[in-house]
mmCIF entry with sequence, helices, sheets and N, C-alpha, C, O atoms, coordinates in Angstrom:
data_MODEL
# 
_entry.id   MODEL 
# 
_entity.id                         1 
_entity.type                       polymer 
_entity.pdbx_number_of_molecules   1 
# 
_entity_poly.entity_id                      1 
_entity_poly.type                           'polypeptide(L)' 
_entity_poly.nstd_linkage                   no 
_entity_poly.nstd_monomer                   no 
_entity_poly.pdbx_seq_one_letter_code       
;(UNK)(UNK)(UNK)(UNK)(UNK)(UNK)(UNK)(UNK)(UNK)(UNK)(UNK)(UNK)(UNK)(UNK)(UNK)(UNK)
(UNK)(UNK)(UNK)(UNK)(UNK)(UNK)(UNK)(UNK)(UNK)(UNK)(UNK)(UNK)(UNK)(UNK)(UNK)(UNK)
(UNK)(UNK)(UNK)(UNK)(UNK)(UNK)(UNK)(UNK)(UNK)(UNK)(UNK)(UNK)
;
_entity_poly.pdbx_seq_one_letter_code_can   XXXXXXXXXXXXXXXXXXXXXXXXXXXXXXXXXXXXXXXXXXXX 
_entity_poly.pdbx_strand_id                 A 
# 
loop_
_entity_poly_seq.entity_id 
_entity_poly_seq.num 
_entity_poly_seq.mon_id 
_entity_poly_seq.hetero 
1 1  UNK n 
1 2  UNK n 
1 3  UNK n 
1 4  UNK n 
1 5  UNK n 
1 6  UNK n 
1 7  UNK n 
1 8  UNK n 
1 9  UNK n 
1 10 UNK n 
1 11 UNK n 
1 12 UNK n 
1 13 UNK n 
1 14 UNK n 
1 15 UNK n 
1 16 UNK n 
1 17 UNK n 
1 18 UNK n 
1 19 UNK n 
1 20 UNK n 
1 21 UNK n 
1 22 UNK n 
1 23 UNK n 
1 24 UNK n 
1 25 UNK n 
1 26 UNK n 
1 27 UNK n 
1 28 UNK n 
1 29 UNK n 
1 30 UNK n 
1 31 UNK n 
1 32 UNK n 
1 33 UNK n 
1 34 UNK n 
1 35 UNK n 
1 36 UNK n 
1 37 UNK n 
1 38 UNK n 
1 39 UNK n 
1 40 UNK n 
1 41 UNK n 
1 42 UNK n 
1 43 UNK n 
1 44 UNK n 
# 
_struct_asym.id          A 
_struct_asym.entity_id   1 
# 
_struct_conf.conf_type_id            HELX_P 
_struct_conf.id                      HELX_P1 
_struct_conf.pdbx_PDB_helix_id       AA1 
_struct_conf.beg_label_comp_id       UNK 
_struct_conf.beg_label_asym_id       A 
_struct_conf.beg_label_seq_id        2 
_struct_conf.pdbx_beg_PDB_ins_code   ? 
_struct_conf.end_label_comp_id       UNK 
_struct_conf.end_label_asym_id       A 
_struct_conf.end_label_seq_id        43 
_struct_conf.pdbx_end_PDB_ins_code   ? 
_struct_conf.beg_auth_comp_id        UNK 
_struct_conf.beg_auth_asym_id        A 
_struct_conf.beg_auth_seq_id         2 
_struct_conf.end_auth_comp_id        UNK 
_struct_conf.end_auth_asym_id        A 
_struct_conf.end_auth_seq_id         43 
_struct_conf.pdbx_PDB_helix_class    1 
_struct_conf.details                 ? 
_struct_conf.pdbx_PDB_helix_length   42 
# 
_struct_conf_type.id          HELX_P 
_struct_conf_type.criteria    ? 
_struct_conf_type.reference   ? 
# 
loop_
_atom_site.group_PDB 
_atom_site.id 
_atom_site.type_symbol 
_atom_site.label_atom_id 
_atom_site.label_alt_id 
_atom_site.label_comp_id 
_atom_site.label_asym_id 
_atom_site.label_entity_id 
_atom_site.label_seq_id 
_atom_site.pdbx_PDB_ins_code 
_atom_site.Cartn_x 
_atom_site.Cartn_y 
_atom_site.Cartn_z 
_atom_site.occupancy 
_atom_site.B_iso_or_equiv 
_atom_site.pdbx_formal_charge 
_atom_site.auth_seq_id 
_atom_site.auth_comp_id 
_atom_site.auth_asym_id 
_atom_site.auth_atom_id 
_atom_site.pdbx_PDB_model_num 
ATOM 1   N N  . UNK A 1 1  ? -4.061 -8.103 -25.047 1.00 0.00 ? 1  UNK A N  1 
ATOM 2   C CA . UNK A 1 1  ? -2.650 -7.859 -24.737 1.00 0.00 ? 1  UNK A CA 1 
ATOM 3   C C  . UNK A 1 1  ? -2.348 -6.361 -24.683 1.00 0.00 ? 1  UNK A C  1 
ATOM 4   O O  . UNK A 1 1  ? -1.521 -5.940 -23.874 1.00 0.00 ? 1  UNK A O  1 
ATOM 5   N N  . UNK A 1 2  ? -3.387 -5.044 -26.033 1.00 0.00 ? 2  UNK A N  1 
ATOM 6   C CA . UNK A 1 2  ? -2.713 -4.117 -25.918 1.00 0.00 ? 2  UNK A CA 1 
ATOM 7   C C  . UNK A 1 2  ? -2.849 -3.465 -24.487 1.00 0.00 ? 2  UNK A C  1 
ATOM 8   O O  . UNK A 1 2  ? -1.910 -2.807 -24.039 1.00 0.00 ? 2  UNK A O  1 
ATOM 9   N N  . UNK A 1 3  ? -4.221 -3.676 -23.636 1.00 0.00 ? 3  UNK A N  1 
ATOM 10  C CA . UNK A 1 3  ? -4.774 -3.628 -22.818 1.00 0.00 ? 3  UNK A CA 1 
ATOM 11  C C  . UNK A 1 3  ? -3.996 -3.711 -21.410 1.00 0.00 ? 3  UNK A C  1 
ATOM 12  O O  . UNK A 1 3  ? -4.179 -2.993 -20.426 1.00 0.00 ? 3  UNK A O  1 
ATOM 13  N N  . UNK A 1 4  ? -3.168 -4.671 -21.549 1.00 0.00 ? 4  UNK A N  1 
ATOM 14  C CA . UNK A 1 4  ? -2.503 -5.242 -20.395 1.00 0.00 ? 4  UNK A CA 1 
ATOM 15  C C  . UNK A 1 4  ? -1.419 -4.170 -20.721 1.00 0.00 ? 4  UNK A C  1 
ATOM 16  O O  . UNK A 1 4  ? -1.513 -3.238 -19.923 1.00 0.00 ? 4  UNK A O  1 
ATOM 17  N N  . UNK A 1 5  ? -0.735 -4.051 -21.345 1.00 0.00 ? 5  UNK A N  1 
ATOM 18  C CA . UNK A 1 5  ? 0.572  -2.747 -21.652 1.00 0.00 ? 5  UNK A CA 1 
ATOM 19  C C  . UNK A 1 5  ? 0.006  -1.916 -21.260 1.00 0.00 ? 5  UNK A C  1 
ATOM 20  O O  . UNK A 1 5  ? 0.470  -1.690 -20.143 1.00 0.00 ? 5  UNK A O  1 
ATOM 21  N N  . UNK A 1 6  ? -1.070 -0.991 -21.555 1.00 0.00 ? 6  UNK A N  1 
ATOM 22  C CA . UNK A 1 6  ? -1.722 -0.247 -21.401 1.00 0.00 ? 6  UNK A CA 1 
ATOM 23  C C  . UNK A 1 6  ? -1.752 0.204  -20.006 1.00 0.00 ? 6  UNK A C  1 
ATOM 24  O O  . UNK A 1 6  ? -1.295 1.255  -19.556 1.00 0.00 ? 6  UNK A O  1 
ATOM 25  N N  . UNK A 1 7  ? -2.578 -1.092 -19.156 1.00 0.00 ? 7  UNK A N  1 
ATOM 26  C CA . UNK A 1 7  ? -2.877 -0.764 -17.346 1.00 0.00 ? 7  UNK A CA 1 
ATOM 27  C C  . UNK A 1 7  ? -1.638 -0.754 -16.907 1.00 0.00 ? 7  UNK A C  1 
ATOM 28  O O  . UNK A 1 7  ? -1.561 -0.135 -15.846 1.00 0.00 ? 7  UNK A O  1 
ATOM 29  N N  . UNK A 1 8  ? -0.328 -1.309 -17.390 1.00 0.00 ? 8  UNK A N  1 
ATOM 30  C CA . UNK A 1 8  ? 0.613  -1.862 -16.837 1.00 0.00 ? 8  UNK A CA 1 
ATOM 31  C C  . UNK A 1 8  ? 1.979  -0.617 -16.322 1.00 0.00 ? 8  UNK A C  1 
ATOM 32  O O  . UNK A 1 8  ? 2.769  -0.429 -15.397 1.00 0.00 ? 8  UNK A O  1 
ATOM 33  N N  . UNK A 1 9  ? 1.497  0.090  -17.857 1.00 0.00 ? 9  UNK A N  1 
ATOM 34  C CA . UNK A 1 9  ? 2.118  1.102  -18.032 1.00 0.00 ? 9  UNK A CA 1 
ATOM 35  C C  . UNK A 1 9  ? 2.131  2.143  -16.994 1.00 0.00 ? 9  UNK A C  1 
ATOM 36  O O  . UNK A 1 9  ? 3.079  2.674  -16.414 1.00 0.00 ? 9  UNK A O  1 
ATOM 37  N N  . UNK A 1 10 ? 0.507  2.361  -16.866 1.00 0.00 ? 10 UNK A N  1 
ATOM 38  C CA . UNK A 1 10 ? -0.056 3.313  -16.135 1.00 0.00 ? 10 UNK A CA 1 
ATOM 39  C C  . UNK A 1 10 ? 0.155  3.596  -14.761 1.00 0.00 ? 10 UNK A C  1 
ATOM 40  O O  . UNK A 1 10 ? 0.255  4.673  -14.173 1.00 0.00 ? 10 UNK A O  1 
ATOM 41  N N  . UNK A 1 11 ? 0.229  1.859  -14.170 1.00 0.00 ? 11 UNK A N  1 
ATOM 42  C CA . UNK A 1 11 ? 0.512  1.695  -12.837 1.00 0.00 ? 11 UNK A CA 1 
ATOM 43  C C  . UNK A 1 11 ? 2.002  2.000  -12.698 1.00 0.00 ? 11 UNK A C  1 
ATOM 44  O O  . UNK A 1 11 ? 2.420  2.931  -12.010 1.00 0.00 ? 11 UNK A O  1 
ATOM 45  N N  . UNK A 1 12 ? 2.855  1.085  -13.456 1.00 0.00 ? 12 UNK A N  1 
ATOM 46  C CA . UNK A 1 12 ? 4.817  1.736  -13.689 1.00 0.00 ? 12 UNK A CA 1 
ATOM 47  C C  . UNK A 1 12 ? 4.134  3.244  -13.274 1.00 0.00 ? 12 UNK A C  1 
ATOM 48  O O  . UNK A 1 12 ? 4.159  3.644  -12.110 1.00 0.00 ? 12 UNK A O  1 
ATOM 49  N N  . UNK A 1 13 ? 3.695  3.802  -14.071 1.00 0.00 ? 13 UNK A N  1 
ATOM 50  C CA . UNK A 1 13 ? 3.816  5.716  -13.967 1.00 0.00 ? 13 UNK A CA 1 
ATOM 51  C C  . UNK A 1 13 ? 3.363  6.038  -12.707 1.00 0.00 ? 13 UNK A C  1 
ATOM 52  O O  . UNK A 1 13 ? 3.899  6.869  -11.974 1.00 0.00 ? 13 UNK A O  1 
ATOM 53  N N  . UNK A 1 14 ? 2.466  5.444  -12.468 1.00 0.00 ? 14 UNK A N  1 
ATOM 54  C CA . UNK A 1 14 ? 1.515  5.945  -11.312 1.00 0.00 ? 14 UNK A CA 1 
ATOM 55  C C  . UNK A 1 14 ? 2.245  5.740  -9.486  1.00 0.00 ? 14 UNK A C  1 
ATOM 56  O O  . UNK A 1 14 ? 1.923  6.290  -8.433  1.00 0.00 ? 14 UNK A O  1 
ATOM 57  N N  . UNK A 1 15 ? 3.286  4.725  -9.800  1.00 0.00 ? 15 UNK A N  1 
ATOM 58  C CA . UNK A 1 15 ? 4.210  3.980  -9.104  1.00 0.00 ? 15 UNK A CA 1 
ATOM 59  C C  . UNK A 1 15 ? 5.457  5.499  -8.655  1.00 0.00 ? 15 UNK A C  1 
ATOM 60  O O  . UNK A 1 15 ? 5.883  5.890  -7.568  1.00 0.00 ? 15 UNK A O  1 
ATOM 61  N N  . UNK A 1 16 ? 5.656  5.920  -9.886  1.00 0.00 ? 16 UNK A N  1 
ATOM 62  C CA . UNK A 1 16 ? 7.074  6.670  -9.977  1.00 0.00 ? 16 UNK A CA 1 
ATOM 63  C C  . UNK A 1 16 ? 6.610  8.142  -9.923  1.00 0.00 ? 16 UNK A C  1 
ATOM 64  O O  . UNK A 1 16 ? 7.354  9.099  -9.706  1.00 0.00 ? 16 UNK A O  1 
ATOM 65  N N  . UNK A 1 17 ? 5.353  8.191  -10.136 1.00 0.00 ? 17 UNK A N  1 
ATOM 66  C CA . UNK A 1 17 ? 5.020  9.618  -9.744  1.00 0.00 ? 17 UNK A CA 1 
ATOM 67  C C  . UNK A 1 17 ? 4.740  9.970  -8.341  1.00 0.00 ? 17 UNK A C  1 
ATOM 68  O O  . UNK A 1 17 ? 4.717  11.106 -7.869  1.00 0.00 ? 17 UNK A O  1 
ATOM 69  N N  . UNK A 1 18 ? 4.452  8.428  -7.503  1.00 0.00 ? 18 UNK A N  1 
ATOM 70  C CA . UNK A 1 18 ? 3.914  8.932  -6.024  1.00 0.00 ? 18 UNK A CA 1 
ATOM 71  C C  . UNK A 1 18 ? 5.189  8.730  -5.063  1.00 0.00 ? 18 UNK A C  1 
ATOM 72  O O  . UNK A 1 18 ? 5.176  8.815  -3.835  1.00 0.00 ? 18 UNK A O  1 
ATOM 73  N N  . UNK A 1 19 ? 6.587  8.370  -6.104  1.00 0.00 ? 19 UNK A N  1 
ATOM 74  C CA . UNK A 1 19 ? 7.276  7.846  -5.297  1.00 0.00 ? 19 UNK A CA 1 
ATOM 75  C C  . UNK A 1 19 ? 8.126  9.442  -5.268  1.00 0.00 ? 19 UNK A C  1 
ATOM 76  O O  . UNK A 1 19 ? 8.892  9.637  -4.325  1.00 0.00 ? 19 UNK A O  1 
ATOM 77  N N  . UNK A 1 20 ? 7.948  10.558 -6.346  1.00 0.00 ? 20 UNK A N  1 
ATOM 78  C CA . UNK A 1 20 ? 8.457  11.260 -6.992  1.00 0.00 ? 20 UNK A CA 1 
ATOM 79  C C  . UNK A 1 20 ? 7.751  12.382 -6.059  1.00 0.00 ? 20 UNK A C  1 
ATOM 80  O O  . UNK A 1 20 ? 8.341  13.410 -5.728  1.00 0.00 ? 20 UNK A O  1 
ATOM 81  N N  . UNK A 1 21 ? 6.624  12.122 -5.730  1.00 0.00 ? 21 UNK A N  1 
ATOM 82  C CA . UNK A 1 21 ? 5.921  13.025 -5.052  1.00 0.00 ? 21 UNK A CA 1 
ATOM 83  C C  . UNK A 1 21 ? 6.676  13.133 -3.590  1.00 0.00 ? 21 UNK A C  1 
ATOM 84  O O  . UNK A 1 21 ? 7.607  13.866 -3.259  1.00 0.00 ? 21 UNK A O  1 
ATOM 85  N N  . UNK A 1 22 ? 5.937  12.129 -2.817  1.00 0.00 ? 22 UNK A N  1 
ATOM 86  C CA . UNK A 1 22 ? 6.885  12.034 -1.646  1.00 0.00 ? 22 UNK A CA 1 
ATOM 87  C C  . UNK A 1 22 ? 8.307  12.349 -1.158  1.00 0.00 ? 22 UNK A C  1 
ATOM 88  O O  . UNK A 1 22 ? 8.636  12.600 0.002   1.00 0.00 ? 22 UNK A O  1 
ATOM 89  N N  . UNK A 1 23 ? 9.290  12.279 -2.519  1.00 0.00 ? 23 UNK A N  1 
ATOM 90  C CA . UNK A 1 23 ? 10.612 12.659 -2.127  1.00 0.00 ? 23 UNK A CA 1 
ATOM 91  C C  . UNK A 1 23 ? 10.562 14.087 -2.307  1.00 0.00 ? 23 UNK A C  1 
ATOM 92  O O  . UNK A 1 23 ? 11.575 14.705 -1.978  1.00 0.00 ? 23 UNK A O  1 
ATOM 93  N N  . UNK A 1 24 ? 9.600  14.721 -2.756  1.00 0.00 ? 24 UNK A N  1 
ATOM 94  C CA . UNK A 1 24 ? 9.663  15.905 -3.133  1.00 0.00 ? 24 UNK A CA 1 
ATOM 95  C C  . UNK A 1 24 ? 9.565  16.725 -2.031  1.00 0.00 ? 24 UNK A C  1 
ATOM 96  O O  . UNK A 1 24 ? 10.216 17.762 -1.901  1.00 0.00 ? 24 UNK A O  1 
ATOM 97  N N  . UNK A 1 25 ? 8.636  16.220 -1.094  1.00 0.00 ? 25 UNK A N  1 
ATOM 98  C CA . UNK A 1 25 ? 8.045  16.493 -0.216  1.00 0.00 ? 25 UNK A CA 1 
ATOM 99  C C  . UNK A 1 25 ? 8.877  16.333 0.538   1.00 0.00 ? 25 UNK A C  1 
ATOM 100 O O  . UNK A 1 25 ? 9.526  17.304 0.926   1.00 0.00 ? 25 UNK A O  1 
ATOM 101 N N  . UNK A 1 26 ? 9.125  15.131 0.973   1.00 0.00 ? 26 UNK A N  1 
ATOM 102 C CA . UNK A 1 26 ? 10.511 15.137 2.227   1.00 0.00 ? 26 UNK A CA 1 
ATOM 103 C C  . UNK A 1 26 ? 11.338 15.894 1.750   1.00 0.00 ? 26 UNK A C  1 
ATOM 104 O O  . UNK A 1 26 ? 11.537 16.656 2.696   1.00 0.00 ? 26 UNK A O  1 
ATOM 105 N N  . UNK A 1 27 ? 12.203 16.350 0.638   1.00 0.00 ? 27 UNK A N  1 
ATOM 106 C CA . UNK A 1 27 ? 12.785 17.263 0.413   1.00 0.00 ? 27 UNK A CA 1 
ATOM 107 C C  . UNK A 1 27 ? 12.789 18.882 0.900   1.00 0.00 ? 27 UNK A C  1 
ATOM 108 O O  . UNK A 1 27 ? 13.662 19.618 1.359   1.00 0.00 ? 27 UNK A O  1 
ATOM 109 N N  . UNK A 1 28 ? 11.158 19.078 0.513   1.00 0.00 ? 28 UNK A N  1 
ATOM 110 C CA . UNK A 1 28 ? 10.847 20.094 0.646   1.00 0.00 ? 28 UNK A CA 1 
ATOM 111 C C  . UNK A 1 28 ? 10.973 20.717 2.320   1.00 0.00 ? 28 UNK A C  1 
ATOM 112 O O  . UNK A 1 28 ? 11.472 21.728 2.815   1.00 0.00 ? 28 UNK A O  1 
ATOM 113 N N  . UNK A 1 29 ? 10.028 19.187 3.006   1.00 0.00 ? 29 UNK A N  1 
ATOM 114 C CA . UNK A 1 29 ? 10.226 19.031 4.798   1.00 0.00 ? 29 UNK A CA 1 
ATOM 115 C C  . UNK A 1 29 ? 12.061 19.507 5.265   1.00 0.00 ? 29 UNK A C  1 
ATOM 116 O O  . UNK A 1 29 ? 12.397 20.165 6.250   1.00 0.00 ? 29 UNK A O  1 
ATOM 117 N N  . UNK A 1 30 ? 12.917 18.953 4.259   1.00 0.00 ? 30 UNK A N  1 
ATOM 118 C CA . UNK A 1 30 ? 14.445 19.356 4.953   1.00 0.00 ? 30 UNK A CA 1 
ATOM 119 C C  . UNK A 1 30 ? 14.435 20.789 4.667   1.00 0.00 ? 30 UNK A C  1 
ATOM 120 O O  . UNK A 1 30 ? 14.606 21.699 5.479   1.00 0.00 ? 30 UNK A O  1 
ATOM 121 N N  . UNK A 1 31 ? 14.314 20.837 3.983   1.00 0.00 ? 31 UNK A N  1 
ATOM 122 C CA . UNK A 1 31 ? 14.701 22.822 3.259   1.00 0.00 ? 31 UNK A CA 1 
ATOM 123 C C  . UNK A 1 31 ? 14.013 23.394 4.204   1.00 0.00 ? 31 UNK A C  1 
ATOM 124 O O  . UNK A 1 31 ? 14.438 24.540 4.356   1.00 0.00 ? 31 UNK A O  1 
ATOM 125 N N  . UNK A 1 32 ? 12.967 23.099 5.070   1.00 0.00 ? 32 UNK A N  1 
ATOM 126 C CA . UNK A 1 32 ? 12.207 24.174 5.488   1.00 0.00 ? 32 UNK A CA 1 
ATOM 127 C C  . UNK A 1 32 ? 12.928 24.434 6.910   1.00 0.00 ? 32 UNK A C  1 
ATOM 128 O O  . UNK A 1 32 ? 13.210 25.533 7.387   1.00 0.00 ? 32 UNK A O  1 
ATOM 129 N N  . UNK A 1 33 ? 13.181 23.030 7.531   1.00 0.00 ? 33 UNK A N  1 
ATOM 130 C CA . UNK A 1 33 ? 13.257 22.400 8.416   1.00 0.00 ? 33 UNK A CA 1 
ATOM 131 C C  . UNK A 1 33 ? 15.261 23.109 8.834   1.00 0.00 ? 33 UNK A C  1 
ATOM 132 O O  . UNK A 1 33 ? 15.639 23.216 10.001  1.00 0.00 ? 33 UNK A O  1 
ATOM 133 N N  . UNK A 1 34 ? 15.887 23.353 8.015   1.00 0.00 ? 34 UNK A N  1 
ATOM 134 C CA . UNK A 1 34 ? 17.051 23.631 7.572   1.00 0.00 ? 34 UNK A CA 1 
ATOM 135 C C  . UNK A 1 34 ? 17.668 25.260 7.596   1.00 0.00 ? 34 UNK A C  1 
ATOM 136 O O  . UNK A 1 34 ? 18.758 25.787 7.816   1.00 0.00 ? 34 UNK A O  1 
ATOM 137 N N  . UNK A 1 35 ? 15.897 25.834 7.131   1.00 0.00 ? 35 UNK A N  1 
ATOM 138 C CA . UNK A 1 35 ? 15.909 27.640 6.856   1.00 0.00 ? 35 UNK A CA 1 
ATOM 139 C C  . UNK A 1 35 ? 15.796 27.842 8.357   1.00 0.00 ? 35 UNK A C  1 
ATOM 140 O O  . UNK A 1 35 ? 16.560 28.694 8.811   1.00 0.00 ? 35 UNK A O  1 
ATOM 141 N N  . UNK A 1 36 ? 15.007 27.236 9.204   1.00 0.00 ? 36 UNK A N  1 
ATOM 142 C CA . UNK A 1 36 ? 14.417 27.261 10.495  1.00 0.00 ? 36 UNK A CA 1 
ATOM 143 C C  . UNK A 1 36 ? 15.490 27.139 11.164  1.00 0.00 ? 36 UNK A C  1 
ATOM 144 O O  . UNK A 1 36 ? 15.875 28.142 11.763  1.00 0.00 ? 36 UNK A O  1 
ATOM 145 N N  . UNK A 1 37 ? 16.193 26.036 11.251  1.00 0.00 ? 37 UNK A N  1 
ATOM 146 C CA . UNK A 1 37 ? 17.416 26.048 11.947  1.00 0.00 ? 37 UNK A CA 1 
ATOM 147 C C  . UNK A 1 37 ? 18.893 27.202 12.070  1.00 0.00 ? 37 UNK A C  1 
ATOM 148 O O  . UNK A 1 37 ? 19.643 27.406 13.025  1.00 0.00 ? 37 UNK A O  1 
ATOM 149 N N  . UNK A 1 38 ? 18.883 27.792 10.675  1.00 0.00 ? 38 UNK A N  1 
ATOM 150 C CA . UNK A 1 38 ? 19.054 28.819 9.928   1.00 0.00 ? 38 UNK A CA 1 
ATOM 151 C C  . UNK A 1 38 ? 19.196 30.109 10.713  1.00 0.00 ? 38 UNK A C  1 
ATOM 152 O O  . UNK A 1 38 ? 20.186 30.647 11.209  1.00 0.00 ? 38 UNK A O  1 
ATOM 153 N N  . UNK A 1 39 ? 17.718 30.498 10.674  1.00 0.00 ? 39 UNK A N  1 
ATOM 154 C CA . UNK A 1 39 ? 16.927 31.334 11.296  1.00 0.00 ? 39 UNK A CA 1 
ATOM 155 C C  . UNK A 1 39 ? 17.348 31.600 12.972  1.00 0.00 ? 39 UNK A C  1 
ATOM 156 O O  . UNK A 1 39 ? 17.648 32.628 13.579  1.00 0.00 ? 39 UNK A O  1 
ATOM 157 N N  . UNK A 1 40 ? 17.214 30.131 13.406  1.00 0.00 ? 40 UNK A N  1 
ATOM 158 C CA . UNK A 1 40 ? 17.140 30.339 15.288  1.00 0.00 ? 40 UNK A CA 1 
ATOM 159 C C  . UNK A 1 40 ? 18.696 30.932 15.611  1.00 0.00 ? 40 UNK A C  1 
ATOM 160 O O  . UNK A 1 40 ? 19.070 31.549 16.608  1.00 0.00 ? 40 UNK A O  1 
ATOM 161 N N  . UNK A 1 41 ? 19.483 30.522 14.396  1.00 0.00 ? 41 UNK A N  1 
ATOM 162 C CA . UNK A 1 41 ? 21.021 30.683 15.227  1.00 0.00 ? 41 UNK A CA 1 
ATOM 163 C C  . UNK A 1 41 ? 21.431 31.994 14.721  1.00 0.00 ? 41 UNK A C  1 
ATOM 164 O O  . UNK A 1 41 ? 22.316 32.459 15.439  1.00 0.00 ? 41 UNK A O  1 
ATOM 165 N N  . UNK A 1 42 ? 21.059 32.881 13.591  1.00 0.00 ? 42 UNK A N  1 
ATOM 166 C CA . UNK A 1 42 ? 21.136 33.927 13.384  1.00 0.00 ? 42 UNK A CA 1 
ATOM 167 C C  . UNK A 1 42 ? 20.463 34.907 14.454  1.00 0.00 ? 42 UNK A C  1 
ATOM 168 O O  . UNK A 1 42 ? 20.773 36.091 14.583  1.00 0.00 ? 42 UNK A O  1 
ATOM 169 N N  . UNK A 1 43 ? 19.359 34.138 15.303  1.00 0.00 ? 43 UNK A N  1 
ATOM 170 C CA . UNK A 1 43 ? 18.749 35.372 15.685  1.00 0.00 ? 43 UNK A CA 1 
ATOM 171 C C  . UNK A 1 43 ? 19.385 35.396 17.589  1.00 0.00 ? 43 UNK A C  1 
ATOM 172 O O  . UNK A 1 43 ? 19.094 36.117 18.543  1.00 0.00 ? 43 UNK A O  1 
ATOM 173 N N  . UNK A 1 44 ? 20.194 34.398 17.444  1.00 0.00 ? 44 UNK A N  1 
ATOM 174 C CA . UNK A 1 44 ? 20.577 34.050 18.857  1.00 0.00 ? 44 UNK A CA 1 
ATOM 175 C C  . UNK A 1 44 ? 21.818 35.116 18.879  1.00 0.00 ? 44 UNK A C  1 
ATOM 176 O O  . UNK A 1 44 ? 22.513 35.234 19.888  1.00 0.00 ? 44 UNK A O  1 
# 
């Protein structure tokens, strides 16, 4: 049983870290994506 908590746990974490990752990332994709846009109309 402790075993099963154990893997169970791991996967929950492993679940919320890649989900944590990815938004980070798309996040990161707007900000950049955002400075750029930013950028073109300042320089127009």
């Amino acid at each position: 049983m402790l075993i099963k908590k154990i893997v169970s746990s791991l996967l929950i974490l492993g679940c919320l870290a890649a989900a944590g990752c990815t938004n980070t990332v798309r996040g990161a994709g707007e900000d950049i994506s955002a400075a750029g846009d930013a950028v073109q109309r300042s320089t127009k």
